[in-house]
C-alpha positions as semicolon CSV with decimal commas, in nm:
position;residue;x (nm);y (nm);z (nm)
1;X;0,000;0,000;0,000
2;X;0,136;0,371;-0,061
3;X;0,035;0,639;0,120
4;X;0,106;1,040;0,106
5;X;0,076;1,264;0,386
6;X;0,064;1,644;0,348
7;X;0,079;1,906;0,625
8;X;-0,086;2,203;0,629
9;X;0,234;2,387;0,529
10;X;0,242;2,152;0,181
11;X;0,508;1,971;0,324
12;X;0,495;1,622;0,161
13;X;0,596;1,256;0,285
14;X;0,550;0,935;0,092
15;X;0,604;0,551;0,210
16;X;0,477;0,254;0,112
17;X;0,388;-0,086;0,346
18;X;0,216;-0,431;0,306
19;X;-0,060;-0,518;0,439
20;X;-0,120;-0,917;0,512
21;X;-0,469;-1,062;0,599
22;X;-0,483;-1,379;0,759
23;X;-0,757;-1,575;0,677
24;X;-0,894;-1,802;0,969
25;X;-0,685;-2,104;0,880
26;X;-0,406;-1,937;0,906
27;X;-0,495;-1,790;1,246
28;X;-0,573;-2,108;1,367
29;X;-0,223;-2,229;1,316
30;X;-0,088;-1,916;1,451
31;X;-0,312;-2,044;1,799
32;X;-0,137;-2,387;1,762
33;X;0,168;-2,258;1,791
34;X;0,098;-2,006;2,066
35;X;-0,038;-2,303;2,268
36;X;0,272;-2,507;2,187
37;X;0,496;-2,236;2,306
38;X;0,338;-2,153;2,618
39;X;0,479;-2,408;2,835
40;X;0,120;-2,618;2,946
41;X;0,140;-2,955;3,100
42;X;0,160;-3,228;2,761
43;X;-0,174;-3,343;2,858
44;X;-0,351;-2,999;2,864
45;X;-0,130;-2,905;2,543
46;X;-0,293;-3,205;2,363
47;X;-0,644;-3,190;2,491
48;X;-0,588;-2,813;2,295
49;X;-0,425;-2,915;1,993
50;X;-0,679;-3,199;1,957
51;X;-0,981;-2,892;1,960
52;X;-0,744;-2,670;1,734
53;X;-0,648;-2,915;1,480
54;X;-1,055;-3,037;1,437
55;X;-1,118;-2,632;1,398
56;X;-0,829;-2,654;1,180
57;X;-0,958;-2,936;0,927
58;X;-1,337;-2,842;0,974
59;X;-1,227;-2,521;0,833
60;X;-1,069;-2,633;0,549
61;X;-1,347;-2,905;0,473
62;X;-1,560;-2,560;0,476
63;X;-1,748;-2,681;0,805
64;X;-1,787;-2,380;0,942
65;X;-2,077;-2,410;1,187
66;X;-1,867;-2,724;1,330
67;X;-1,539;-2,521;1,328
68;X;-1,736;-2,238;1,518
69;X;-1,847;-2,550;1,771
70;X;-1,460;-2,671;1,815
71;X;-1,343;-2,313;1,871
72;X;-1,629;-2,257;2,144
73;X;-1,500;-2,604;2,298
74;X;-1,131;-2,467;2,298
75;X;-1,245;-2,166;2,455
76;X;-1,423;-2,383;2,720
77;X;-1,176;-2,576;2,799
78;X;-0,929;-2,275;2,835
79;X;-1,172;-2,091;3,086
80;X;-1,201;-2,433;3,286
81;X;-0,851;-2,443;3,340
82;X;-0,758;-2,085;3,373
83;X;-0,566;-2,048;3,709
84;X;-0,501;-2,430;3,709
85;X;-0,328;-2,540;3,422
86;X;-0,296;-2,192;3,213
87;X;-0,235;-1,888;3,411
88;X;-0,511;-1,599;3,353
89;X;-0,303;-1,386;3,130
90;X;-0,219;-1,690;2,895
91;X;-0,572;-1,745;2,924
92;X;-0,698;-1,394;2,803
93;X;-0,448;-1,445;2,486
94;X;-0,546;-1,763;2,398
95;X;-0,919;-1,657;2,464
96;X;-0,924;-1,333;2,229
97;X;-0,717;-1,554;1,907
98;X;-0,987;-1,815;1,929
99;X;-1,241;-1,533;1,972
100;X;-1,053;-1,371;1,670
101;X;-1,090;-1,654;1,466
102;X;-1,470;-1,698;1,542
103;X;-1,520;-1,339;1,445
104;X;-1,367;-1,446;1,093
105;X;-1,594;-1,726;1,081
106;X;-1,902;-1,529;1,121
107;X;-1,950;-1,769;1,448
């Protein structure tokens, strides 16, 4: 994207960036990899991944009510064990992405 800003003097300043949307697959992997690199007990990692990675292929088999259903069972699961196995602010990240995700969905 390029952009041009002028001030009210007529001053002039150009620059360019790039903008990258992330469609909800994509997202989704971005979440496994958050959940892999926040340290959880290898049980409570898997029990997430499991959720993820059914969110993950429901998406891509265009199941999106079902995908909606696995993210909403990720984010339960999350909340249950906020303050036991996650702590709150891992919880509130975790939370949002999924959250994120649903919001792509049209959940």
């Amino acid at each position: 994207m390029n952009c041009t800003a002028r001030d009210p003097a007529g001053n002039t300043s150009s620059g360019s960036f790039q903008v990258v949307v992330k469609g909800a697959a994509a997202q989704v992997n971005d979440l496994i990899s958050l959940v892999n690199s926040d340290h959880l007990s290898s049980s409570l990692q898997n029990a997430l991944d499991v959720k993820l990675n059914a969110a993950l292929k429901d998406i891509n088999g265009g199941q999106t009510a079902t995908a909606c259903s696995d993210l909403s069972n990720f984010i339960g699961q999350v909340q249950a064990q906020t303050g036991k196995g996650i702590s709150t602010s891992q919880a509130n990240q975790l939370i949002a992405a999924a959250q994120q995700v649903q919001a792509v969905l049209g959940c």
